[in-house]
VOKOLMI-431009 format. One record per residue: x, z, y of N, C-alpha, C in turn; residue number from 1. Coordinates in steps of 0.05 Angstrom, whole numbers, plus 32768, in hexadecimal, padded with zeros to 4 digits. Example, Ala and Ser with C-alpha at 12.3 -4.5 7.8 and 13.67 -1.06 7.14 Angstrom:
2
[r [8108, 809C, 7F8E], [80F6, 809C, 7FA6], [8108, 809C, 7FBE], 1]
[r [8101, 808E, 7FD3], [8111, 808F, 7FEB], [8102, 809D, 8001], 2]
END
This chain:
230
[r [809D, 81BC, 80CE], [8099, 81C4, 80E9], [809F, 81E2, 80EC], 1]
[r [80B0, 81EE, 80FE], [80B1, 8201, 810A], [80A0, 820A, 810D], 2]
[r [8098, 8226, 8102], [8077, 8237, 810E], [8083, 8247, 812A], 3]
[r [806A, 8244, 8144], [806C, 824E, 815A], [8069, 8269, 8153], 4]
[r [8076, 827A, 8163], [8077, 829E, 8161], [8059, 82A4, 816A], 5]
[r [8049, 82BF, 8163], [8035, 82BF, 816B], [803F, 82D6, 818A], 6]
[r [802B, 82D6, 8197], [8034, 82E5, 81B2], [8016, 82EA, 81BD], 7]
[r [8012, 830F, 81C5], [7FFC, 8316, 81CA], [7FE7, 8306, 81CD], 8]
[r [7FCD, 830D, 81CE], [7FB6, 82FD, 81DD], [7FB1, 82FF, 81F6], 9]
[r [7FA6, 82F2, 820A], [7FA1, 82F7, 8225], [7F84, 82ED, 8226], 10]
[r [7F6C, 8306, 8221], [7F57, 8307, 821D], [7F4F, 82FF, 8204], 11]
[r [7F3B, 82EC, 8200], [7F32, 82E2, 81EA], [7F42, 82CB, 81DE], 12]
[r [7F5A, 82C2, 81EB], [7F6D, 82A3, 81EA], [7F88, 82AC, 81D6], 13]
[r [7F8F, 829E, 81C6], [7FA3, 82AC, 81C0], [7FB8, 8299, 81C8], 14]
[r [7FD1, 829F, 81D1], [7FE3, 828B, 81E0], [7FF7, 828D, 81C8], 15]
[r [7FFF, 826D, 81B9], [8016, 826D, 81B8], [8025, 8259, 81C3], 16]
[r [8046, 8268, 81C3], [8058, 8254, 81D2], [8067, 8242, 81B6], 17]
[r [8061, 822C, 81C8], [8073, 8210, 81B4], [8086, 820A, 81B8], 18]
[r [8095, 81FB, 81A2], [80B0, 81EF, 81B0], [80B0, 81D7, 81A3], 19]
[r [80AE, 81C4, 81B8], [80A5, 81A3, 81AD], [80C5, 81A6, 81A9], 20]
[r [80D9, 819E, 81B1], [80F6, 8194, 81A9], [80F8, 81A1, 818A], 21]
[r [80FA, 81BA, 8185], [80FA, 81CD, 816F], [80F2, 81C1, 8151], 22]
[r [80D5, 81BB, 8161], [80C5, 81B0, 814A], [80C8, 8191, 8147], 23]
[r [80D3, 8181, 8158], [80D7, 8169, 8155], [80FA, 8163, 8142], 24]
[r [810E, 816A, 8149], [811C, 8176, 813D], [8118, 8180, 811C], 25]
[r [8110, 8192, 8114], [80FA, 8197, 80F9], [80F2, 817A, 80FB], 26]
[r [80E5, 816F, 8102], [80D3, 815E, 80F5], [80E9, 8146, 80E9], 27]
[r [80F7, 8140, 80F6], [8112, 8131, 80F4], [8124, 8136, 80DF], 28]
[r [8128, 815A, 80DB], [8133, 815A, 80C6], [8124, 8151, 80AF], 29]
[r [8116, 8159, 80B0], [8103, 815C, 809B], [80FA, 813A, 808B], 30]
[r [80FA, 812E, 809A], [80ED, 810F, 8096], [8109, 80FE, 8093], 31]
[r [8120, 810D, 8099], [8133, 80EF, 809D], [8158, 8101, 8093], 32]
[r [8151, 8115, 808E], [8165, 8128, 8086], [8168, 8140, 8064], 33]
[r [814C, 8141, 8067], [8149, 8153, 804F], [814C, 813C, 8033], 34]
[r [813C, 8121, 8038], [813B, 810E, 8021], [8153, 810D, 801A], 35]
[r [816A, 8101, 8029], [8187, 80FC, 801D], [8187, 8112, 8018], 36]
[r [818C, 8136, 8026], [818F, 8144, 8013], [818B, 8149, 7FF2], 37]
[r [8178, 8148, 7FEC], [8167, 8147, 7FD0], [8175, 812D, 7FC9], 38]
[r [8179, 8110, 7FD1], [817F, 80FB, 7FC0], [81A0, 8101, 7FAC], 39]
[r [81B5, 8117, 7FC1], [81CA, 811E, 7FC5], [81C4, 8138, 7FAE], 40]
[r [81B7, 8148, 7FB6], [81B8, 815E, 7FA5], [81A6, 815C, 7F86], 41]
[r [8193, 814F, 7F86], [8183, 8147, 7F6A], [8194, 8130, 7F5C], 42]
[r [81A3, 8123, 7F65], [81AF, 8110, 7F5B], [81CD, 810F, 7F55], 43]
[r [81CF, 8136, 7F56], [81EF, 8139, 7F43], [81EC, 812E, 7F21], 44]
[r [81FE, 812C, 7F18], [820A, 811F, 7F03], [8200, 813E, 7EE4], 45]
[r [8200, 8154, 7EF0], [81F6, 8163, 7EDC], [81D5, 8161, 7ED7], 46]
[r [81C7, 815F, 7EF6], [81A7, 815C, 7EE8], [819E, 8141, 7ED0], 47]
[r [81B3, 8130, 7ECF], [81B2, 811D, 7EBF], [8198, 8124, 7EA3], 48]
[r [81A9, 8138, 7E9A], [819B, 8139, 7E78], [818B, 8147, 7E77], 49]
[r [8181, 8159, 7E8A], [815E, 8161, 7E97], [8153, 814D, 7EA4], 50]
[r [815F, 8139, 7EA8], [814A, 8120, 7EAD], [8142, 8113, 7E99], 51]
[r [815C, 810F, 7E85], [8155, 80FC, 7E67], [8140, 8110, 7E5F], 52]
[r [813D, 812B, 7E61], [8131, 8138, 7E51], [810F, 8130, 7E5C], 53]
[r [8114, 8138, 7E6C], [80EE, 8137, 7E85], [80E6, 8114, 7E72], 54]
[r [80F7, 8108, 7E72], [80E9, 80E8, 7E71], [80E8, 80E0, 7E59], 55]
[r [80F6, 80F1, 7E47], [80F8, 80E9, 7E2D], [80D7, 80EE, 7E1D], 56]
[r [80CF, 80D3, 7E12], [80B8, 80D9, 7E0C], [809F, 80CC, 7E18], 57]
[r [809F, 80C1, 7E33], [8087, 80B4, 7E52], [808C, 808E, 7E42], 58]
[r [8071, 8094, 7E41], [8068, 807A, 7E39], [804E, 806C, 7E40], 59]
[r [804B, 8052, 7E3F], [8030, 804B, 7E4C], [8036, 804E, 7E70], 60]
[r [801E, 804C, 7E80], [8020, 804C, 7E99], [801F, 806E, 7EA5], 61]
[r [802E, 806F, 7EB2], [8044, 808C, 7EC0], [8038, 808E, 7EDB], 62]
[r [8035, 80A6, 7EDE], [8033, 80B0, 7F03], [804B, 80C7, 7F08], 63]
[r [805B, 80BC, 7F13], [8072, 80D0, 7F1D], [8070, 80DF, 7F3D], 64]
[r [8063, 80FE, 7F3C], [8068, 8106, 7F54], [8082, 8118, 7F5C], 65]
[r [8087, 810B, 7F72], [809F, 8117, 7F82], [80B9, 80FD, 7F79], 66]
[r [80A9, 80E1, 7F7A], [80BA, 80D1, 7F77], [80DB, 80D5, 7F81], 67]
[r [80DD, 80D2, 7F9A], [80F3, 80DA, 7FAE], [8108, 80C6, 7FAF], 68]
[r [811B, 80C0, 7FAA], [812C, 80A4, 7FA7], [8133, 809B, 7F88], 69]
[r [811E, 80A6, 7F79], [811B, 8097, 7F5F], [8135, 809B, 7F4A], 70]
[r [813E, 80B3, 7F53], [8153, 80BE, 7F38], [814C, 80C0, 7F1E], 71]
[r [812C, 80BE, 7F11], [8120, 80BF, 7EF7], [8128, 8098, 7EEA], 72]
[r [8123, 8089, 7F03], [8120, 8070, 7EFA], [8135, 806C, 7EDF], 73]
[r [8151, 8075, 7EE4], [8163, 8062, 7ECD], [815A, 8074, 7EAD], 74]
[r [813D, 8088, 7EB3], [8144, 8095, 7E9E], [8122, 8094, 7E8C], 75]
[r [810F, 8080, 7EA1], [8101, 807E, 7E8E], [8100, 8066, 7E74], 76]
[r [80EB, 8073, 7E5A], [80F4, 806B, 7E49], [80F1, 8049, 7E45], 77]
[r [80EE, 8037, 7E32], [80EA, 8023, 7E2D], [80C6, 801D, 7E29], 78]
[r [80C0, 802F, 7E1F], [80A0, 8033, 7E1A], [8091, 803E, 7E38], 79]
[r [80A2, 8039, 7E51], [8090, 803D, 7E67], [808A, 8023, 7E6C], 80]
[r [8073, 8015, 7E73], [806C, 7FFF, 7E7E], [8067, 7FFC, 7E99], 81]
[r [8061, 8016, 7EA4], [805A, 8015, 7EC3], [805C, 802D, 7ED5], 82]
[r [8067, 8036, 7EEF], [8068, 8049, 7EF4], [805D, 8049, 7F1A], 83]
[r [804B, 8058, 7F19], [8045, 8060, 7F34], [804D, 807B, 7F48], 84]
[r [8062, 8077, 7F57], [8074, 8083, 7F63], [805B, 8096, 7F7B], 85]
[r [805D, 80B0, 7F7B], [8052, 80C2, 7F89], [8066, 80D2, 7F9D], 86]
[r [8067, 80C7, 7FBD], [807B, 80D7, 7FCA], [807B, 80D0, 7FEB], 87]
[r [807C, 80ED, 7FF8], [8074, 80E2, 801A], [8087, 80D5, 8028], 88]
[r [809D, 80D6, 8022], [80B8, 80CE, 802C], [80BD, 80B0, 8029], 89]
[r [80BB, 80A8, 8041], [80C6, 808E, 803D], [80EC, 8085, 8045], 90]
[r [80F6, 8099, 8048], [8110, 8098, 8046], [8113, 80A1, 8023], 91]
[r [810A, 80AE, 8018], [810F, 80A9, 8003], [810A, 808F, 7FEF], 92]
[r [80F0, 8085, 7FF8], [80F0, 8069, 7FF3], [8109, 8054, 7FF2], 93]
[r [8115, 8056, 800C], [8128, 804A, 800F], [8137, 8043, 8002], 94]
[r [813F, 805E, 7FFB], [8154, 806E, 7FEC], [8155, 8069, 7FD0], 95]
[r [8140, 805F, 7FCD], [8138, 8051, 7FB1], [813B, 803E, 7FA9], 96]
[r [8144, 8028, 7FBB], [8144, 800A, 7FB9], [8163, 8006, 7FA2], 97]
[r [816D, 8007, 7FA4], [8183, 8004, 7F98], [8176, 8009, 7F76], 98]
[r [816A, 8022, 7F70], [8166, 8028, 7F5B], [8154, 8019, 7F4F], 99]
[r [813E, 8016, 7F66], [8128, 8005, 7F50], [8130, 7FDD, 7F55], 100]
[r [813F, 7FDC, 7F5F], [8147, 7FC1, 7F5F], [8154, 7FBE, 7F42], 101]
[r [8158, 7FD9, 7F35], [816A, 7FD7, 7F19], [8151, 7FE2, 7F04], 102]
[r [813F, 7FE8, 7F0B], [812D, 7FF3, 7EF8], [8119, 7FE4, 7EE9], 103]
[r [8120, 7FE3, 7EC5], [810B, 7FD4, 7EBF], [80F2, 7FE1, 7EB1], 104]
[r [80E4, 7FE3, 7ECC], [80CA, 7FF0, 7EC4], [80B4, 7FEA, 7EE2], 105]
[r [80A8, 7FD8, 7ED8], [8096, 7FD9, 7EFB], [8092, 7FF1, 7F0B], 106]
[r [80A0, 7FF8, 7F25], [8098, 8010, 7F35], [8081, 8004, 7F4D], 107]
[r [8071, 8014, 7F4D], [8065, 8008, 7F72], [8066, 802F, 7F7D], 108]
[r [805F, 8028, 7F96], [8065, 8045, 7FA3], [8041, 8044, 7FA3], 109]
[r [8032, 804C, 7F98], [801A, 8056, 7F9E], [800D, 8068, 7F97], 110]
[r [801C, 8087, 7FB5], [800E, 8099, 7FC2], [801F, 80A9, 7FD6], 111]
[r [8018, 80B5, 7FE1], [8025, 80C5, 7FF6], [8022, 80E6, 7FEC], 112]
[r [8016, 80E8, 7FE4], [800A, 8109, 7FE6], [7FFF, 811A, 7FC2], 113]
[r [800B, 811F, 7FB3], [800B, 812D, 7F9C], [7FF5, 8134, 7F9A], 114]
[r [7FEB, 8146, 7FB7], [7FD2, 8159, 7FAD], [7FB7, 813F, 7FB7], 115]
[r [7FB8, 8136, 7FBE], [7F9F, 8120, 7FB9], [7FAA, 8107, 7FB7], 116]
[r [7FAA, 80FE, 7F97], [7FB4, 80E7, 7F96], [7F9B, 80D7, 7F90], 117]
[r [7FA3, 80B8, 7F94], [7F93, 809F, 7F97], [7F8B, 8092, 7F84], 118]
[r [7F8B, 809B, 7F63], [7F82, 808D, 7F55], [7F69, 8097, 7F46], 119]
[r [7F62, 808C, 7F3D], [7F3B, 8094, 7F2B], [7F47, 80A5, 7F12], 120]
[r [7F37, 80AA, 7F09], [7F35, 80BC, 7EF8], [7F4A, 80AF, 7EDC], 121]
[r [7F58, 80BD, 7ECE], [7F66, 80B9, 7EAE], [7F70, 80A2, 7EAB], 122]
[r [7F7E, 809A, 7EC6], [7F86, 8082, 7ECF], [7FA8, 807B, 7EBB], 123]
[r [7FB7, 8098, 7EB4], [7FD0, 8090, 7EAD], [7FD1, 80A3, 7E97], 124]
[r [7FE5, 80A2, 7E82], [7FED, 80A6, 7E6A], [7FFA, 80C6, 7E64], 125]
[r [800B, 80BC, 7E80], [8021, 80D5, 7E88], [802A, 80DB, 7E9F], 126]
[r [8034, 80EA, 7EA0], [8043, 80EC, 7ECB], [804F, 8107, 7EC3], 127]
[r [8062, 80FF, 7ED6], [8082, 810F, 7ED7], [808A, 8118, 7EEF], 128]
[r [8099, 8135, 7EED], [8098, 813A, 7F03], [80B5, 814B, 7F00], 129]
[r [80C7, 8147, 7F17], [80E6, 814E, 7F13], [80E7, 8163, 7F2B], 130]
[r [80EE, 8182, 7F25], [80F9, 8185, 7F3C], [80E5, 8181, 7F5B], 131]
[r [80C7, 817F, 7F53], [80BB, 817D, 7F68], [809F, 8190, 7F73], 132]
[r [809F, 81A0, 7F5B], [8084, 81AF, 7F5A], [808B, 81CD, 7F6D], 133]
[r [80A7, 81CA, 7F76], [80B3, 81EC, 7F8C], [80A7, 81E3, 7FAA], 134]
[r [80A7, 81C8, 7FAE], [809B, 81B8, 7FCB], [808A, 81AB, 7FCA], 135]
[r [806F, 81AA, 7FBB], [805A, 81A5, 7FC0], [804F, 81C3, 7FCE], 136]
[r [803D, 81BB, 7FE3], [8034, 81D3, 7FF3], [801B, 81DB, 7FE1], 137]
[r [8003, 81D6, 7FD7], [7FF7, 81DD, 7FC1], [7FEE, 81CE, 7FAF], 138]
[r [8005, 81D3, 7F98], [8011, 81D1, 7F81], [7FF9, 81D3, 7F72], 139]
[r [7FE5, 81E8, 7F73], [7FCA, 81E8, 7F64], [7FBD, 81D1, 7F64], 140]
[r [7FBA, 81C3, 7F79], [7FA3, 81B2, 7F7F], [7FBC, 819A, 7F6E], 141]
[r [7FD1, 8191, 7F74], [7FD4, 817E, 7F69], [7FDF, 8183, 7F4B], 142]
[r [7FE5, 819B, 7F39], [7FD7, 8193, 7F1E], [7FC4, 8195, 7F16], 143]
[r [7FB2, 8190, 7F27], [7F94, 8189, 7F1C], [7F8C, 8174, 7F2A], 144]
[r [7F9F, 8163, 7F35], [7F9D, 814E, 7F3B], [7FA1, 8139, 7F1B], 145]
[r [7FC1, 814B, 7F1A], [7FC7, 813A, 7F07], [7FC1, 8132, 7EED], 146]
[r [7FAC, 8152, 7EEA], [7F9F, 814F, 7ED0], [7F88, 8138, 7ED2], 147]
[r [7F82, 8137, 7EEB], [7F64, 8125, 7EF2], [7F67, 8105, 7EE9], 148]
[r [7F8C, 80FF, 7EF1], [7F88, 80E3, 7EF1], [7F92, 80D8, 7ED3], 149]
[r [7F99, 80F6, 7EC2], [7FB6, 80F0, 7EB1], [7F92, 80E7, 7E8F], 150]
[r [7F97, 80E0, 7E85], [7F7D, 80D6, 7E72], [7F7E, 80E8, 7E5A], 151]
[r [7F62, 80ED, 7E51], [7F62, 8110, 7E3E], [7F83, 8100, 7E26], 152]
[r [7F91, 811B, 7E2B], [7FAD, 811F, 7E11], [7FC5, 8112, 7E24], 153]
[r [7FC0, 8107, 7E37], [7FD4, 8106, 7E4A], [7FEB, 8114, 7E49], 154]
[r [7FFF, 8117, 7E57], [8018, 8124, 7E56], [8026, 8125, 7E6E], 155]
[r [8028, 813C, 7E77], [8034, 8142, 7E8D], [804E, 8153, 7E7A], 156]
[r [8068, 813F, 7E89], [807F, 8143, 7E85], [8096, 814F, 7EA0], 157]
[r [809E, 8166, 7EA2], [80A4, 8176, 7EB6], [80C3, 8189, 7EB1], 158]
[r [80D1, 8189, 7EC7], [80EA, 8196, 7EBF], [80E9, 81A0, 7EE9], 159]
[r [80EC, 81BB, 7EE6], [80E2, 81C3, 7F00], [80F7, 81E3, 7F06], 160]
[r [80F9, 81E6, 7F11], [810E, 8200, 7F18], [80EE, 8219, 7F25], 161]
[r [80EF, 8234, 7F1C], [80DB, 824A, 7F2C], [80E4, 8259, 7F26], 162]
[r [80D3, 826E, 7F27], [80D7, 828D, 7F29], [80E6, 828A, 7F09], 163]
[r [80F7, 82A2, 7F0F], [8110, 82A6, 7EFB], [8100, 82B9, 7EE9], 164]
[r [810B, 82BA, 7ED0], [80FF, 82D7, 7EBC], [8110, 82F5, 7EC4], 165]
[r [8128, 82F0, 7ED4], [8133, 830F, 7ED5], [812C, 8317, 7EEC], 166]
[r [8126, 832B, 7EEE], [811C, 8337, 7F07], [812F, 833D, 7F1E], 167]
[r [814B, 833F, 7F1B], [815E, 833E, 7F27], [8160, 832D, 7F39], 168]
[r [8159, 830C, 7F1E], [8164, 82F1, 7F30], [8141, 82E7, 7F40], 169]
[r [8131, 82F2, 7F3C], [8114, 82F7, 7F4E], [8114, 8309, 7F60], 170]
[r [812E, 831C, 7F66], [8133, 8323, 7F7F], [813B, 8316, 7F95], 171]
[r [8158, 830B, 7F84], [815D, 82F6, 7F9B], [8153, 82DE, 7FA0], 172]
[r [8139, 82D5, 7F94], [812E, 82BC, 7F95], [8116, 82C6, 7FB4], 173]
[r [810A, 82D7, 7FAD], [8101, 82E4, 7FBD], [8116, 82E7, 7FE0], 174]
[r [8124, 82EE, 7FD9], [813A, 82E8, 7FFA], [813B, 82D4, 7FFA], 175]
[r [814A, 82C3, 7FF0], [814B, 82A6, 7FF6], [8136, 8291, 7FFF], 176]
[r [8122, 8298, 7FE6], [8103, 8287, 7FFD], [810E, 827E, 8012], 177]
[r [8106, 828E, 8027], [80FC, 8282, 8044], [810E, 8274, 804C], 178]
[r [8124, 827C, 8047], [8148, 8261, 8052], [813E, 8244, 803D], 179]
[r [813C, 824C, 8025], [8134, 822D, 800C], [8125, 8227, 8017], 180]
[r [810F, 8227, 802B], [80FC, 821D, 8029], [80FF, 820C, 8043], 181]
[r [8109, 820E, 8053], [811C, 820F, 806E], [8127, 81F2, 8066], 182]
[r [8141, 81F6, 8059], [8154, 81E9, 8058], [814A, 81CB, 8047], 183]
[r [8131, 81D0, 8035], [8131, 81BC, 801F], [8112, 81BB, 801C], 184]
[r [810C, 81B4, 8037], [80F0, 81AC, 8033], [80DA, 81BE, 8027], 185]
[r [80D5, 81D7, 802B], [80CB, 81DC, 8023], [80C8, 81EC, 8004], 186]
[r [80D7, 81E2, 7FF7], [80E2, 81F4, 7FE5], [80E3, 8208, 7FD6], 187]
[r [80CC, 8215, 7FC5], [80CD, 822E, 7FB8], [80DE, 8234, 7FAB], 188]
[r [80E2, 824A, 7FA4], [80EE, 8257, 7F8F], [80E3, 826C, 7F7B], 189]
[r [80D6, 8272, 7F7C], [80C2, 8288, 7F6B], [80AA, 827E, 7F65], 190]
[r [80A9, 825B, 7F65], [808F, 8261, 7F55], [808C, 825D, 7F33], 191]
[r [8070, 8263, 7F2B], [8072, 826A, 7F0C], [8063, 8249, 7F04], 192]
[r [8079, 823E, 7F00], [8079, 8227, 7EFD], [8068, 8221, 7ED7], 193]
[r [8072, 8231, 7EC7], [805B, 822C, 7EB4], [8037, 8234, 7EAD], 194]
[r [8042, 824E, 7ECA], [8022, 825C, 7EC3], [8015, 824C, 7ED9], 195]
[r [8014, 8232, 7EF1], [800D, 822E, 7EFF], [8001, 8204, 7EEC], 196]
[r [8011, 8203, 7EDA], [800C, 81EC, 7ECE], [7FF5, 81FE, 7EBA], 197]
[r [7FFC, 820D, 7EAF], [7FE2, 8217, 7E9B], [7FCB, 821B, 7E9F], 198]
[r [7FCD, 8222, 7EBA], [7FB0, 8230, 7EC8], [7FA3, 8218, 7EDB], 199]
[r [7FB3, 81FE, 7ED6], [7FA3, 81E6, 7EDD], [7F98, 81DD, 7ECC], 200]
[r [7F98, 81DB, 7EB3], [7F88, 81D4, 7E9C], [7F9A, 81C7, 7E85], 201]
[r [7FB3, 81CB, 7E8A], [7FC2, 81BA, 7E74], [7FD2, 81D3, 7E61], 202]
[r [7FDA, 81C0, 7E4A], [7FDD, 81D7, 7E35], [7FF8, 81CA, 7E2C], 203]
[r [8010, 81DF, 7E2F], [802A, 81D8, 7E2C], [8037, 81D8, 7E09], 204]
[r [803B, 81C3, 7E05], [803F, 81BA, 7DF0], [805D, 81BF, 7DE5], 205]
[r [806C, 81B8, 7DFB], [8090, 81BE, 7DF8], [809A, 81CD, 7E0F], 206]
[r [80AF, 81DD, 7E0F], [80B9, 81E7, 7E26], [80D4, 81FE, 7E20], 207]
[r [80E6, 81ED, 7E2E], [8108, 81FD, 7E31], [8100, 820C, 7E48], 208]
[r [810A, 822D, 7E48], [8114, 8230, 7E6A], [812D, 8241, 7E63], 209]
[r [813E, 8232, 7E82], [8160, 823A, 7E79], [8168, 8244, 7E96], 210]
[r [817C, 8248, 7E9C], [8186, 8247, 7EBC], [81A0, 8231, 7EB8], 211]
[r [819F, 8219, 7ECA], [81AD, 8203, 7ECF], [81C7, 820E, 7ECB], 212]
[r [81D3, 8204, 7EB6], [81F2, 820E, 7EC5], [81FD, 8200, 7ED6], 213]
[r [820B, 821A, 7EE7], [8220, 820F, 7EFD], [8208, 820C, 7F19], 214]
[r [81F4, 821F, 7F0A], [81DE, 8218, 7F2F], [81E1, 8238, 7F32], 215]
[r [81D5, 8243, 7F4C], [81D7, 825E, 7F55], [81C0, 825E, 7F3D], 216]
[r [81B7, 827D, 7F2C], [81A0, 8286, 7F1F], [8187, 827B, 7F2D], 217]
[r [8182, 8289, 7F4A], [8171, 828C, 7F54], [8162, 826C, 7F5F], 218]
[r [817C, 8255, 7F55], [816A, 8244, 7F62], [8169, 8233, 7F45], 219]
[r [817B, 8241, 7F2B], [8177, 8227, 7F1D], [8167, 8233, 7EFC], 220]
[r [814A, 8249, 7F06], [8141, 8250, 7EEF], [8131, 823B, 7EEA], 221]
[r [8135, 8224, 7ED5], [8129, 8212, 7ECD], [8110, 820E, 7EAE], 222]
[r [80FD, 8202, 7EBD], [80E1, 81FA, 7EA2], [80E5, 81DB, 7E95], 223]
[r [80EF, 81DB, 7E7E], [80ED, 81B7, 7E84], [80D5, 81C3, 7E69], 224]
[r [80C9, 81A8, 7E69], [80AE, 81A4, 7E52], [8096, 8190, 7E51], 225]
[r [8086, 818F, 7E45], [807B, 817B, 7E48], [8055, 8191, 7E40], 226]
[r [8050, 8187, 7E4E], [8026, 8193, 7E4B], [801D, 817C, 7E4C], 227]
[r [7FFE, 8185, 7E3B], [7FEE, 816B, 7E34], [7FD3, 8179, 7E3C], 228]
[r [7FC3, 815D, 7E4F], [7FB1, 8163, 7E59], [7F9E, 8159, 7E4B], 229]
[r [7F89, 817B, 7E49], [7F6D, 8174, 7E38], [7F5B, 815D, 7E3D], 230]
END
């Protein structure tokens, strides 16, 4: 949604002006435009072997947040038995049918929302997350979601793009924000994607960070690795 401009007070009231078309518009993109984006852009042919990588390893029953049109499916392993898809988008659902009509691994879609998800406590083995931890709005609350449901030694398996190590390419990540975030849902670019899993309670066990080749720096400083929850 478009944020209204703020505009003086008139007494104790503070007036702002809206723009229903504006924001309806936004809302449109956003729900029925940005999904194919991401299905289109996460699902080039190079993120391939950072996907084998994130999944290599998920076994037992899986919680995947930031499902989206299910680009992980052809890549989890044989030792997954079950996977519970976490994602608000039901155009990406959609968008998924094709894939999980080919997927042999039971999917059901049950949850909408990362940061309070629906299952009881040490409910799953492992959960994976691609490319989704820059657009959760707080990212805190849901890895400590995930530690809540994931059962003690669990494994959270993660390959995520944030803040870059050169300070140069954290300049321009810094400009760019507010347009990324715009264009792709929301979107960070600077966050510290490993010190934000650590300081939820999990303790990182493996971890590559590279910049994607063939992506701009600023959007493709990448964490892939896997943490295990106490």
């Amino acid at each position: 949604m478009c944020p209204a401009p703020a505009v003086p007070s008139v007494g104790s009231v503070n007036i702002r002006w809206h723009h229903p078309r504006k924001e309806k518009l936004m809302g449109f993109y956003a729900e029925h435009i940005v999904p194919r984006i991401l299905d289109k852009a996460c699902g080039l042919e190079a993120a391939t072997p950072f996907r084998e990588r994130a999944c290599a390893g998920l076994a037992g029953e899986v919680v995947e947040i930031g499902f989206g049109s299910g680009l992980n499916l052809p890549h989890y392993p044989a030792e997954v038995v079950s996977v519970a898809a976490v994602d608000p988008s039901d155009v990406g659902w959609k968008l998924a049918a094709q894939r999980l009509a080919k997927a042999t691994v039971p999917v059901r879609r049950a949850g909408l929302d990362g940061q309070r998800l629906p299952f009881d406590d040490d409910t799953f083995d492992a959960a994976l997350s691609t490319w989704t931890m820059c657009t959760i709005p707080d990212l805190v609350a849901a890895l400590q979601e995930l530690r809540r449901v994931l059962r003690p030694g669990g494994t959270l398996h993660f390959v995520e793009h944030g803040l870059a190590p050169d300070e140069k390419v954290r300049r321009m990540q810094r400009r760019m924000e507010p347009l990324n975030k715009r264009i792709f849902g929301g979107c960070h670019l600077t966050r510290p994607i490993t010190d934000l899993i650590t300081g939820a309670g999990f303790e990182i066990k493996e971890l590559d960070q590279y910049y994607e080749p063939g992506a701009p720096k600023f959007a493709g400083a990448d964490s892939l690795g896997v943490a295990v929850s106490a």
